[in-house]
N, C-alpha and C positions, 0 to 999 in steps of 0.2 A: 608381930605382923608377918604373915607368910612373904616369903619371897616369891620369885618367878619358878613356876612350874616346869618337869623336866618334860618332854615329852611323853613318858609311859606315864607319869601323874594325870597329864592332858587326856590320855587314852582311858585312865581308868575312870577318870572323872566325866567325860563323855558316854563311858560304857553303863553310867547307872542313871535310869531315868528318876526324871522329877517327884517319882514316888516312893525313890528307895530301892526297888527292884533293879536288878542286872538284867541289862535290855537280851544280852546274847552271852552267857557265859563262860562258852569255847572259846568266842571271839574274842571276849576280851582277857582270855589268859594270853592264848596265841597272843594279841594282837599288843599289850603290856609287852611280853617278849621282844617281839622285832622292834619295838618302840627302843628300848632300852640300846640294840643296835645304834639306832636310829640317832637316839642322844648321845653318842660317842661319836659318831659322824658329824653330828652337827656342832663338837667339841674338836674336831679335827682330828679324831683321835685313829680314826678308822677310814673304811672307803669299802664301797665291793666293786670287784671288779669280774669282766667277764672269764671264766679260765678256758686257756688255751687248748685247743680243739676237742671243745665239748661242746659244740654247737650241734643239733642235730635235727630233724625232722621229721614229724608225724602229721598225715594227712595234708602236708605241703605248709602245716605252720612250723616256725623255728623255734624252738628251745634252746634256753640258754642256760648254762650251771656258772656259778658262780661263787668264788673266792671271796674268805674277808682279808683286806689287807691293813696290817698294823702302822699304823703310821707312826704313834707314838704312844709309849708304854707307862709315859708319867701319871702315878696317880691322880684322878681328881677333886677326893675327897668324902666322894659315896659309896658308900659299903658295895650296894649293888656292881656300880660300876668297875671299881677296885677289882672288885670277885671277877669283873668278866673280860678286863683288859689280864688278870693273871692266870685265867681262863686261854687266854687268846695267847699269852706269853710262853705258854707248855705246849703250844702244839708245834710240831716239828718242822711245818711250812704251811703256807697261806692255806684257813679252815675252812672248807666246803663250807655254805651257810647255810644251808639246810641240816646239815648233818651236826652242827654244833646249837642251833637253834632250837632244834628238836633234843638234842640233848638237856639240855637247861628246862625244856619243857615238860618235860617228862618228872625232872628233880627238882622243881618248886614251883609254885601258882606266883609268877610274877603282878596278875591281878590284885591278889591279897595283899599281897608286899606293898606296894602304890596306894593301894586304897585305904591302908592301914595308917598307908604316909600322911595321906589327905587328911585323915580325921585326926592325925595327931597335930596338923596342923590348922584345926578348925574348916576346913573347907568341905568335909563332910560330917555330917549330924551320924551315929549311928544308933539305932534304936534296936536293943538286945528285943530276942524272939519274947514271944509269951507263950505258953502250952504247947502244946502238943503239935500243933498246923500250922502256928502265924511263926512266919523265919521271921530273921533278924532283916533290919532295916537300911540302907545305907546312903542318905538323903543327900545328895550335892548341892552344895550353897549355889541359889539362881543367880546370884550376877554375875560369879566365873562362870558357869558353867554358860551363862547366857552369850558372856563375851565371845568364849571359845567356837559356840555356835555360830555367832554372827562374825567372826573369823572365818573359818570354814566356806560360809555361805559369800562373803567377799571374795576368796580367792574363785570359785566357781565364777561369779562374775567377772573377774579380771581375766581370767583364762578362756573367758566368750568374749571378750572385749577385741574384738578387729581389728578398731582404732591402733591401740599399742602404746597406747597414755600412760598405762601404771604398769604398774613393776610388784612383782611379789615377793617376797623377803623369802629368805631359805627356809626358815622356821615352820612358817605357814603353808609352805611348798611339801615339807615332810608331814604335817597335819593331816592337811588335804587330802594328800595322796594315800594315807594307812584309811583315811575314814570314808572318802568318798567311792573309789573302787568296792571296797569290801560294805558296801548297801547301808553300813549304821548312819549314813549320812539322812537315809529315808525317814529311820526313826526318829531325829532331832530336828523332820520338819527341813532340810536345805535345798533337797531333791526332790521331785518326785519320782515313783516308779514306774515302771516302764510297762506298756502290754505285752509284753513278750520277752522271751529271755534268748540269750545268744545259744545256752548250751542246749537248746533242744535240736540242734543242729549236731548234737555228737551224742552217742550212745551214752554216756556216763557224763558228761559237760567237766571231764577233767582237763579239757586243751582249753575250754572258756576260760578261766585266767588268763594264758598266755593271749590268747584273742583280744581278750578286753587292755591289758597293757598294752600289745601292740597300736590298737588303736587312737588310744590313750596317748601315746608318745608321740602319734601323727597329728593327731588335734591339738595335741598342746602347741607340737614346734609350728602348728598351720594359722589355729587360731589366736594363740598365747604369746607370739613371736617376741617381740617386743615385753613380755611380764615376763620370762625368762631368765634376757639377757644379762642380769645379775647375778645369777644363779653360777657357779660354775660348771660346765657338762661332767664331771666325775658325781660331783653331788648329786647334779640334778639324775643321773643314772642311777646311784645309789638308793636313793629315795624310792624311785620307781621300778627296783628291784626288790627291795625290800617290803612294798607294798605289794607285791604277788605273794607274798606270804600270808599276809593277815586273811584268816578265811572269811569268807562272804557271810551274810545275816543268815540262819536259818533261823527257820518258822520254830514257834513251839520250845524254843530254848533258853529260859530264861531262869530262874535262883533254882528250880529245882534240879540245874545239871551244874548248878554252883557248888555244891560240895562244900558251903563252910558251915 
């Protein structure tokens, strides 16, 4: 019987629809990637923090660069992980996160890695290609994949919720936060999408990221107040830093820029 899922498993198993297809498959390399972060943080093992004076500003919004900081170096037992806290152990003081993230990305598809997991753990069917044009298959079992869904789509509620009745667990807070910014949330049915988009307000919609976080962080503490307060704020920042990584849905991108 599978045990509980790490978060980049959550990600990758999220990342393939009910038919076996890879809904976005940038997205879900990248977005496996920062995951992996993500579940070393939520192991205590890590944290990111903002680094000191790299704050800066274009067209009056603020960018932030930020540091991973080590909290703790003891193994915990996943190859993956292992590899990226010994990763984190060789660098000579706290690692830009973009610049180590992007490096790991470059040198393995943490997609494949995850999803490889899943099926070795029954939670994904994989159906090898036939001929020449039908790819291979990569089915996720409907009742995780459903659960994880209707996870998702709870925290969206509880983070609109006024009131301040419930409480969101950290776990589901890092969830949320990689899938619901970055639009796969649309694809699994939790969202819908919007008539307009923020970044046509910018020549290249490269500052939209930081817009939509920003945003993001005001609604939460505005409307979420009270589903927070268990969270710690280092976490809850890290989450929300790490989730400006995962790129957004693009159209048209699915097993054929998979590469397996």
């Amino acid at each position: 019987m599978a045990g509980p899922l790490t978060l980049p498993e959550e990600f990758a198993l999220l990342s393939l629809a009910d038919t076996g297809k890879t809904i976005d498959s940038g997205q879900a390399r990248a977005g496996c990637n920062v995951a992996e972060a993500g579940e070393l943080a939520l192991r205590g093992k890590l944290l990111l923090r903002h680094r000191r004076n790299t704050t800066f500003y274009v067209n009056g919004l603020r960018w932030n660069a930020h540091v991973i900081e080590v909290l703790d170096r003891t193994p915990v037992g996943l190859a993956w992980a292992d590899e990226l806290l010994a990763v984190l152990a060789n660098e000579p003081e706290a690692a830009p996160e973009r610049k180590l993230l992007l490096r790991r990305y470059r040198r393995r598809n943490a997609f494949h890695w995850h999803r490889d997991a899943l099926v070795a753990q029954g939670l994904v069917r994989h159906v090898p290609r036939r001929g020449l044009f039908r790819r291979a298959r990569y089915i996720p079992d409907p009742t995780v994949r459903n659960r994880l869904i209707e996870e998702v789509r709870l925290a969206t509620e509880i983070l609109r919720d006024t009131g301040g009745g419930r409480r969101l667990d950290v776990h589901t807070k890092f969830l949320s936060d990689m899938v619901i910014p970055g639009e796969l949330a649309k694809d699994l049915g939790v969202v819908k999408g919007r008539g307009w988009r923020v970044n046509v307000m910018f020549l290249d919609g490269l500052l939209n990221r930081e817009l939509w976080s920003a945003r993001r962080r005001a609604r939460n503490r505005a409307a979420g107040v009270g589903a927070l307060d268990s969270i710690p704020e280092p976490l809850r920042y890290t989450s929300e830093a790490l989730a400006d990584l995962v790129p957004k849905r693009s159209r048209n991108r699915g097993d054929a820029a998979d590469g397996d």
